[in-house]
LOZA-327577 format. One line per field, with one value per atom (N, C-alpha, C, O): atom name; x, y, z. Coordinates in nm, 4 decimals, m for minus. Each point is the difference from the previous one (the first is absolute). Layout:
BEGIN
atome: c(CA,...)
u: c(X,...)
v: c(Y,...)
w: c(Z,...)
END
This chain:
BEGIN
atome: c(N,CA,C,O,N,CA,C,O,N,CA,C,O,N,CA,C,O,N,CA,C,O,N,CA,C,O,N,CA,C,O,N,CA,C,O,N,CA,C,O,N,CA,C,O,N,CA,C,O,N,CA,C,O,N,CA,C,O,N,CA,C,O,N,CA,C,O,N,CA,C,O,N,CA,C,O,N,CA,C,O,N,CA,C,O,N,CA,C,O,N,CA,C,O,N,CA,C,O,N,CA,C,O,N,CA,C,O,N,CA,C,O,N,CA,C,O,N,CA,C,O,N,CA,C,O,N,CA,C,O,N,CA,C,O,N,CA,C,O,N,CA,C,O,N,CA,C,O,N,CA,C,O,N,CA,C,O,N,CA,C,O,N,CA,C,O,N,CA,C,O,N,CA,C,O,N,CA,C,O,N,CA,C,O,N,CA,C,O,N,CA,C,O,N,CA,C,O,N,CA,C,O,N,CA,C,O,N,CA,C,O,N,CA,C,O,N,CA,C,O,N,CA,C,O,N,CA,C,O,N,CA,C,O,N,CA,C,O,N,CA,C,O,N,CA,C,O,N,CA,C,O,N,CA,C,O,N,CA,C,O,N,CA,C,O,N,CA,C,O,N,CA,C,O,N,CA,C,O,N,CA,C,O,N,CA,C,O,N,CA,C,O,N,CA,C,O,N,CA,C,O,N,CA,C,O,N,CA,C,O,N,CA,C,O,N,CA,C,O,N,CA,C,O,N,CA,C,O,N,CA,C,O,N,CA,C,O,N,CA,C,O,N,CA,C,O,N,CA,C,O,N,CA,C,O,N,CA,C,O,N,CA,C,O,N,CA,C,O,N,CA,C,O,N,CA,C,O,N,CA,C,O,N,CA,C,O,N,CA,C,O,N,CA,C,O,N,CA,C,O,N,CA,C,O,N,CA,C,O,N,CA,C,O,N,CA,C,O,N,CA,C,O,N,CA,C,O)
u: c(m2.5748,m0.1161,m0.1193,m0.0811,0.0848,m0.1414,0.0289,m0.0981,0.2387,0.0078,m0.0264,m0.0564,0.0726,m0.0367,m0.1580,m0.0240,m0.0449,m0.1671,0.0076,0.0444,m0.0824,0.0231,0.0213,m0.0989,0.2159,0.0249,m0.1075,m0.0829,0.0885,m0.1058,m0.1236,m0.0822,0.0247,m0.1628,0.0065,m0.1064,0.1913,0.0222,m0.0127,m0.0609,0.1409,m0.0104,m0.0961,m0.0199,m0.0823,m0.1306,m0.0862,m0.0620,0.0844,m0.1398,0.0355,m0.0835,0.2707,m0.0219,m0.0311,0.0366,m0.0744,m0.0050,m0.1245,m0.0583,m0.0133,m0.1310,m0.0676,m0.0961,0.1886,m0.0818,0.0555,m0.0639,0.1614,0.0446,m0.0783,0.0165,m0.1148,m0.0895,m0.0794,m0.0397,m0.0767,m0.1253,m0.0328,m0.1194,0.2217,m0.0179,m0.0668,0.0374,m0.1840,m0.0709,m0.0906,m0.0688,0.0845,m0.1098,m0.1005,m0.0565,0.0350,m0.1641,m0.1155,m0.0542,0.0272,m0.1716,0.0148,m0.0994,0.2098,0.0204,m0.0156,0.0506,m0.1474,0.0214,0.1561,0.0898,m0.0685,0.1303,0.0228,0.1113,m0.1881,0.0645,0.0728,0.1063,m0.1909,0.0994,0.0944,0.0478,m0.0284,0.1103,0.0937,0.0905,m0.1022,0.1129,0.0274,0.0984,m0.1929,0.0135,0.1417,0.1060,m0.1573,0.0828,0.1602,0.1081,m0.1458,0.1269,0.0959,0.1167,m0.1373,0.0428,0.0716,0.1214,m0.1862,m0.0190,0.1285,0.0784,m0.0798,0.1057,0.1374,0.0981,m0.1267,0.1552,0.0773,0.1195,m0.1927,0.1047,0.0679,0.0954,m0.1152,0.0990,0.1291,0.1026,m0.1284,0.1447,0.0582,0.0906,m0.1343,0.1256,0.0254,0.0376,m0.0554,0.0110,m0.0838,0.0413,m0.1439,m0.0821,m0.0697,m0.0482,0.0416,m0.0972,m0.1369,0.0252,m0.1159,m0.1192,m0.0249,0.0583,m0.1382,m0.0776,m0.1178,m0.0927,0.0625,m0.1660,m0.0996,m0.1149,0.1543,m0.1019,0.0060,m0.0306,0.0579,m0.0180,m0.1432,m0.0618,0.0578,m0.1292,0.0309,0.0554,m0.0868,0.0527,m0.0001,0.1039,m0.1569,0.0830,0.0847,0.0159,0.0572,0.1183,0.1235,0.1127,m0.1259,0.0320,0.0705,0.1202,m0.1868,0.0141,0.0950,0.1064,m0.1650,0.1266,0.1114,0.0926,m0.0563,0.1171,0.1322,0.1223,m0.2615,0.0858,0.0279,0.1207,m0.1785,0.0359,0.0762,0.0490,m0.0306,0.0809,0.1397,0.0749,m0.0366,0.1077,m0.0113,0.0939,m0.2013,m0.0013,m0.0631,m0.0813,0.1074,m0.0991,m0.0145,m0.0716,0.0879,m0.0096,m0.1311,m0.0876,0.1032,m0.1542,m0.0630,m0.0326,0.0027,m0.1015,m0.1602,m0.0987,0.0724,m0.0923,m0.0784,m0.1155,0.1789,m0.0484,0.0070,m0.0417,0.0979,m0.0023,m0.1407,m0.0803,0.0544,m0.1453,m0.1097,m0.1126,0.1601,m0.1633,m0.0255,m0.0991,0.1939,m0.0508,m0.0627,m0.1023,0.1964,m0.0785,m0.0908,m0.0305,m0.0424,m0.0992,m0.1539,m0.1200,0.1999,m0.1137,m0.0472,m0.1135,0.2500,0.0082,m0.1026,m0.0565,0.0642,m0.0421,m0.1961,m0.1093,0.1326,m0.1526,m0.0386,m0.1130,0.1395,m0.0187,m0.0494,m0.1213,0.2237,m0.0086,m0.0812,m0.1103,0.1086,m0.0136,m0.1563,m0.0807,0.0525,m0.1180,m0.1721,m0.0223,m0.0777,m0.1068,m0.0478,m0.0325,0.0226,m0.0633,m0.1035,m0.0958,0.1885,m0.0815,m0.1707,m0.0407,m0.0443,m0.1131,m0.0592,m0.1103,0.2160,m0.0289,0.0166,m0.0718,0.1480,0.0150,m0.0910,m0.0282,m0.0114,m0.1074,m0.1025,m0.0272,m0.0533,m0.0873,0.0319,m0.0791,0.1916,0.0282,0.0013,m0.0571,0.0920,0.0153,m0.1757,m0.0496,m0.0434,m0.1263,m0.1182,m0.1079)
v: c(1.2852,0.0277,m0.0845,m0.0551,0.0544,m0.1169,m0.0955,m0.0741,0.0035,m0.1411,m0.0131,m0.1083,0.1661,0.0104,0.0509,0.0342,m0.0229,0.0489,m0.1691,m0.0911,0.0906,m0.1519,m0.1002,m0.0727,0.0063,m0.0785,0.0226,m0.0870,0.2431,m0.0129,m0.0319,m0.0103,m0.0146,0.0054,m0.1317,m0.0386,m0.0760,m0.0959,m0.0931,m0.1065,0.1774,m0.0177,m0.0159,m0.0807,0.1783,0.0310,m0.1299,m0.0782,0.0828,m0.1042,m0.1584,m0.0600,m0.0038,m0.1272,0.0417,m0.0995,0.1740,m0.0462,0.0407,0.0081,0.0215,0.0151,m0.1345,m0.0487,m0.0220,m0.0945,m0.1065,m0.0972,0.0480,m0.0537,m0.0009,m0.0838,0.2182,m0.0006,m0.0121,m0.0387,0.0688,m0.0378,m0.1143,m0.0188,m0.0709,m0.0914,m0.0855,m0.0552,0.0390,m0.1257,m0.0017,m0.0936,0.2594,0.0336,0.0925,0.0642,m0.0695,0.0575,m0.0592,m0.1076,0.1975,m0.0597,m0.0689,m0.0537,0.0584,m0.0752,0.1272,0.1122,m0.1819,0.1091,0.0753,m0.0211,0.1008,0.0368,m0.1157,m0.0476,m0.0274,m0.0970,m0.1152,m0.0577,0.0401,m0.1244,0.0801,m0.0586,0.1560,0.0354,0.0673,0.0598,m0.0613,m0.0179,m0.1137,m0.0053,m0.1495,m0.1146,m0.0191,m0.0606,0.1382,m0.0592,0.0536,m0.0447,0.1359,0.1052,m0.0658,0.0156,m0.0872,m0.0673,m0.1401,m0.0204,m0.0383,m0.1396,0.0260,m0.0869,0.1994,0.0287,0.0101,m0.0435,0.1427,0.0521,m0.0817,0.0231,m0.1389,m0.0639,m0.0521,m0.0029,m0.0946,m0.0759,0.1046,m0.0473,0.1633,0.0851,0.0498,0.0833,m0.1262,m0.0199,m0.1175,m0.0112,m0.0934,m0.0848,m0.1583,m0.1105,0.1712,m0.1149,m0.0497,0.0718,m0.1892,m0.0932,m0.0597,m0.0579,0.0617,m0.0499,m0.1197,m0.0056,m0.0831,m0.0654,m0.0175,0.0016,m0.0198,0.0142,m0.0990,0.0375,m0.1465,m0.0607,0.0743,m0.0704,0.1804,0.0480,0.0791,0.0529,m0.0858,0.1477,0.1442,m0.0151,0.1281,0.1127,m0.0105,0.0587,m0.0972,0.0170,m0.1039,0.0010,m0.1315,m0.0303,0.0726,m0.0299,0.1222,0.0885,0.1034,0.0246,0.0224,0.1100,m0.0354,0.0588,m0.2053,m0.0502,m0.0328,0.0168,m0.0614,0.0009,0.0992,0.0035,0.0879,0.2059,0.0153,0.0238,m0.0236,0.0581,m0.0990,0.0199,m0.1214,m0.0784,0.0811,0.0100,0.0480,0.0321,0.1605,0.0447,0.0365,0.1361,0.0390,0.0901,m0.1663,0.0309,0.1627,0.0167,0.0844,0.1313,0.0391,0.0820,m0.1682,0.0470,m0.1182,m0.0696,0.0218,m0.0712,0.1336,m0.0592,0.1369,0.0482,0.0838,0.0261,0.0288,0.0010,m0.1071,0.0157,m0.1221,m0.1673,m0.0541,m0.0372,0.0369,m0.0517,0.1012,m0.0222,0.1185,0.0655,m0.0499,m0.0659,0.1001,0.0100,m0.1387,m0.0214,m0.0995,m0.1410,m0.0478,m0.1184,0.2111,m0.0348,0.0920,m0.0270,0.1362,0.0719,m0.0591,m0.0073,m0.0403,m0.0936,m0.1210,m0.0241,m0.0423,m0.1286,0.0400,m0.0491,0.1002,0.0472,0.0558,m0.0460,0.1479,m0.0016,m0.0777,m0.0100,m0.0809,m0.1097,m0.0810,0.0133,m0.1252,m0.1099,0.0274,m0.0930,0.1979,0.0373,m0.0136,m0.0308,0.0668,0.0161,0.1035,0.0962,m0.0956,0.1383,0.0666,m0.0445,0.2042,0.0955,m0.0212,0.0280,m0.0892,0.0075,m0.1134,0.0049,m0.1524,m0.0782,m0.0073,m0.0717,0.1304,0.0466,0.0773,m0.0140,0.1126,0.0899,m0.0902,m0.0047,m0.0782,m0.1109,m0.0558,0.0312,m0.1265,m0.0954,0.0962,m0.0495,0.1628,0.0755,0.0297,m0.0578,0.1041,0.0148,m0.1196,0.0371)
w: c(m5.7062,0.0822,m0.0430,0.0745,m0.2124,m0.0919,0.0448,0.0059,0.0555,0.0049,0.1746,0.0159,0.0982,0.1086,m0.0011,0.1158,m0.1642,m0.0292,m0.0308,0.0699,m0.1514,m0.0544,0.0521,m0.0093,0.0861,0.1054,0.1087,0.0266,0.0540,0.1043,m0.0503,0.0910,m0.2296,m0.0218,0.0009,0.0484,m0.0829,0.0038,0.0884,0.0093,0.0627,0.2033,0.0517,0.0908,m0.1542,0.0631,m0.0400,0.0721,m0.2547,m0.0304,0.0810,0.0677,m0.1012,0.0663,0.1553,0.0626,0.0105,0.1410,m0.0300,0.1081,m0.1937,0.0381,m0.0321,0.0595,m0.2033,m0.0338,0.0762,m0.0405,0.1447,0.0674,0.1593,0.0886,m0.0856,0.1015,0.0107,0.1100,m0.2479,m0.0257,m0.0934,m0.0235,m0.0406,m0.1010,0.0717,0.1035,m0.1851,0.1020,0.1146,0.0409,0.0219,0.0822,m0.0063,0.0886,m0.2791,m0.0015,0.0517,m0.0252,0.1014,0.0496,0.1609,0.0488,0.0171,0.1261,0.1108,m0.0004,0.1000,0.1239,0.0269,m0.0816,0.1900,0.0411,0.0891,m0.0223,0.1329,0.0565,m0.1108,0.0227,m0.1468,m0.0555,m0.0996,m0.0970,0.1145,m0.0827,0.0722,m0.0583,0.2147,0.0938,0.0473,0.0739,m0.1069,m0.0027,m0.1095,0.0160,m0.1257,m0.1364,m0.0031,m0.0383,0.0854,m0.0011,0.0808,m0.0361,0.1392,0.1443,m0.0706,0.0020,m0.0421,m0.1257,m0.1136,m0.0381,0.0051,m0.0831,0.0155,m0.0602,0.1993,0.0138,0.0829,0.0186,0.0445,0.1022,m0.0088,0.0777,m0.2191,m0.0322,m0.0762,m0.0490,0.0522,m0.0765,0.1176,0.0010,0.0830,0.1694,0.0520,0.1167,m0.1990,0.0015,0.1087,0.0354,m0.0225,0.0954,m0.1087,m0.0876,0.0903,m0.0609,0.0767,0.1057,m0.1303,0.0143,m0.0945,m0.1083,0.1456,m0.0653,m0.0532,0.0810,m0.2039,m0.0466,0.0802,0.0236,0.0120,0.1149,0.1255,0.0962,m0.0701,0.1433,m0.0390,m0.0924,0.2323,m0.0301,0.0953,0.1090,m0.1471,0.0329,0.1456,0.0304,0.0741,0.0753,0.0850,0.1221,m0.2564,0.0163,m0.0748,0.0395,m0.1436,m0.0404,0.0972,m0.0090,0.0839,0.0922,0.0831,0.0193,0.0557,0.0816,m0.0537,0.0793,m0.1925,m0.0861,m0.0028,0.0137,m0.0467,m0.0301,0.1053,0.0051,0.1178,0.1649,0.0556,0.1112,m0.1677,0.0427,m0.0235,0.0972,m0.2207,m0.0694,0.0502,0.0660,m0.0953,0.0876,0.0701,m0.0208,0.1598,0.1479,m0.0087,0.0987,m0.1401,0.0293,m0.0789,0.0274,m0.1349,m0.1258,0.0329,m0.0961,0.2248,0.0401,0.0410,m0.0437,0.0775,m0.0401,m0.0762,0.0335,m0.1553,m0.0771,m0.1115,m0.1148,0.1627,m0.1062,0.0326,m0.0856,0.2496,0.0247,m0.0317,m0.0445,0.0715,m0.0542,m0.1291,m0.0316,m0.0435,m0.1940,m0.0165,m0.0651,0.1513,m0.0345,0.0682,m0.0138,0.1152,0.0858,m0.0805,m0.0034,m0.0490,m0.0988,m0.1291,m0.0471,m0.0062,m0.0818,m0.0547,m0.1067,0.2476,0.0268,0.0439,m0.0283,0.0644,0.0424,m0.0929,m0.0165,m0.0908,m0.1582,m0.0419,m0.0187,m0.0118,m0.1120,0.0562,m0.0530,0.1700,0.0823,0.0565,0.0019,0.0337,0.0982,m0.0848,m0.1170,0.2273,m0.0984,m0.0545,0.0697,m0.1683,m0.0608,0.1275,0.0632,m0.0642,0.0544,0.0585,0.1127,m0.2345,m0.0176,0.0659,0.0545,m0.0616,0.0874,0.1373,0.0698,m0.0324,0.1252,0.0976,0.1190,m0.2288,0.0911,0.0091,0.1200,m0.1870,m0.0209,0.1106,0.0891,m0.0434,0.1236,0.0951,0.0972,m0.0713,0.1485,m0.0299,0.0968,m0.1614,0.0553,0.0574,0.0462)
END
């Protein structure tokens, strides 16, 4: 029974540290960016580091037209995240 306690606590810490390694301090959009980034290639699609996310996207939906929308949201939130102008500049240009 100690050794099944044991195994499952095990279970627990690598998938925890397999889920959060690396995304202290990141919004939830880039750490559904990261999470996305991670797992695709363990189904085997490859991306390239010269793409930019949304040649990325077309890549993945190329391979799974079905997770084409929730592939574009995350890299359209993503991208407007990362890519866009700060909040503060924005309100500045719209007044």
């Amino acid at each position: 029974m100690l050794a099944v306690i044991l195994l499952a606590g095990l279970g627990v810490f690598i998938y925890w540290w397999w889920e959060w390694r690396g995304m202290r301090g990141m919004s939830p959009i880039a750490r559904a960016y990261a999470r996305l980034e991670r797992y695709i290639p363990m189904i085997g699609i490859r991306t390239s580091p010269q793409q930019t996310p949304s040649e990325r996207a077309q890549t993945i939906v190329r391979e799974l037209p079905l997770a084409e929308p929730p592939i574009n949201a995350i890299t359209r939130l993503y991208s407007s995240e990362r890519y866009g102008r700060p909040a503060r500049e924005a309100d500045r240009a719209a007044a």
